[in-house]
N, C-alpha and C positions, 0 to 999 in steps of 0.2 A: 487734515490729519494732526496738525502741531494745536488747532482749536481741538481736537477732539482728545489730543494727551493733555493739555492745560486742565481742563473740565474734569477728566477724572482724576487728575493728579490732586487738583483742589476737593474734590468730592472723599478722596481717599485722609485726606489732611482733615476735612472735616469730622468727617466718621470716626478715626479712631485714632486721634493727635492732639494734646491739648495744643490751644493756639498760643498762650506762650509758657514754653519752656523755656527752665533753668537755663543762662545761659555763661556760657566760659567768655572771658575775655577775648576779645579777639584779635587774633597777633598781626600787627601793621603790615599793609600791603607793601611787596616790596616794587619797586618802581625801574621804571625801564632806565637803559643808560643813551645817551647820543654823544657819540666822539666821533674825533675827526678820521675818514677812513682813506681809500686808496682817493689818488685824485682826482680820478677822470669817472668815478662809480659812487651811489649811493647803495646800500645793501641794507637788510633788515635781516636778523636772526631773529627768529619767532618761534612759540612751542610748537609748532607746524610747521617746521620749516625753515629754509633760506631764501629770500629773493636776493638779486641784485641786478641793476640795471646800470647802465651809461649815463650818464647824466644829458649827454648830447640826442639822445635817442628816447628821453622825457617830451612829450607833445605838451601834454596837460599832468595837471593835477587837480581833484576836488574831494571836498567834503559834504553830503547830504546826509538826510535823515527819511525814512519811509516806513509807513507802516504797510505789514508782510501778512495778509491774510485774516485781518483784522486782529490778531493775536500778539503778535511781538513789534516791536519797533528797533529797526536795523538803523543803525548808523554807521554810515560806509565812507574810505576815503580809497578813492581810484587812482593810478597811477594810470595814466595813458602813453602808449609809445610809439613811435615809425617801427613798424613793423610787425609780429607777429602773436603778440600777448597784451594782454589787460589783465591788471593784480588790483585786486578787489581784497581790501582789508575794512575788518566791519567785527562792529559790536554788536549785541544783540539785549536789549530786555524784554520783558512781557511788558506789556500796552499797560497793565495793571499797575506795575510800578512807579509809572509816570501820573497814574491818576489818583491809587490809590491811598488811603489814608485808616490809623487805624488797624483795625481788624483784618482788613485786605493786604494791608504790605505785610501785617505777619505773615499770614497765609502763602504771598510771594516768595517770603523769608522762608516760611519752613517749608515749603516744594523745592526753591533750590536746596536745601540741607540735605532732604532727603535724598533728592537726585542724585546730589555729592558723594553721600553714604552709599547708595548703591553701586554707583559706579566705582566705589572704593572699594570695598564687598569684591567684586566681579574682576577688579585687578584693570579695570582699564581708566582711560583718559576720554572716553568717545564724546562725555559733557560737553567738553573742550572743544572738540574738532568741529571742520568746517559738515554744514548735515546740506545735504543732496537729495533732490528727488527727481529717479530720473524717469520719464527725459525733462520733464519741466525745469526743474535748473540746472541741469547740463550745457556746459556754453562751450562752448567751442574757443578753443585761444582764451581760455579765461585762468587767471591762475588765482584762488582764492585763500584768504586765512582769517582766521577767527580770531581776533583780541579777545582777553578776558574783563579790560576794565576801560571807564571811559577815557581816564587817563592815560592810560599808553597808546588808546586810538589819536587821542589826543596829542602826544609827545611824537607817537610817528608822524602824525601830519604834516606837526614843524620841523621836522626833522628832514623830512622831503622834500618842502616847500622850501625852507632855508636853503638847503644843496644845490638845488634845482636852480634858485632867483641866484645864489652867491656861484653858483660854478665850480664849488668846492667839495668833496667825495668829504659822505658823513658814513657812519654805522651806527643805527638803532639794532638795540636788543631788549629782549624783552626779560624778563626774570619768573622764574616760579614765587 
């Protein structure tokens, strides 16, 4: 399904989108914060959300990368606990942008734009949000969030990690 919106979304860019448009400056990403938080908790506020967890009731933590149906490529950091939930925070790009060069990243470039515009049009955020298809990703005790850059998947990691190894309650948040 997400190969079969890639294809037309790129199919629709070619047909009637020059590949590059004028473009505006683009206004700096504004970048997450990590301070020191309650002592005994690491918590993340995100545009999806709030977690926060115990620091004592952290198992694990990690970071991978996978590619999701030949189409995008997820980069995910997992929080593992004693007890009853897995939070799964994960970036996502198209396979393309990793590979491509040229003509192609435009192409990347202008299907996120358009997608942006649409969803802007339509008054929602759903780009953003975490996307499900059930049952196939349906988990059970899973609690999931969608980051928007690699960077703040990034800065959560350390943020987690650090807490965790140091015994010390942080807060990552994320910014628009």
């Amino acid at each position: 399904m997400v190969k079969n919106f890639l294809f037309t979304l790129l199919a629709m860019i070619l047909l009637g989108a020059p590949l590059a448009p004028a473009q505006e400056p683009t206004p700096p990403e504004e970048k997450a914060s990590d301070s020191s938080g309650p002592n005994r908790f690491w918590q993340a506020t995100l545009d999806g959300g709030h977690y926060m967890v115990a620091l004592d009731r952290i198992s694990s933590v990690s970071r991978h990368r996978y590619v999701l149906d030949g189409a995008v490529i997820v980069d995910e950091v997992t929080v593992d606990t004693i007890g009853q939930a897995l939070a799964r925070f994960y970036f996502i790009t198209p396979i393309t942008a990793d590979t491509a060069s040229g003509a192609a990243t435009q192409l990347v470039e202008r299907a996120k734009e358009l997608v942006d515009q649409a969803a802007e049009r339509a008054g929602t955020d759903a780009q953003n949000m975490v996307v499900k298809k059930y049952p196939v990703t349906s988990h059970a005790k899973s609690i999931e969030y969608r980051i928007l850059s690699e960077a703040e998947l990034t800065g959560l990691y350390n943020s987690v990690r650090t807490s965790w190894e140091n015994g010390k309650g942080r807060k990552f948040t994320t910014k628009k």
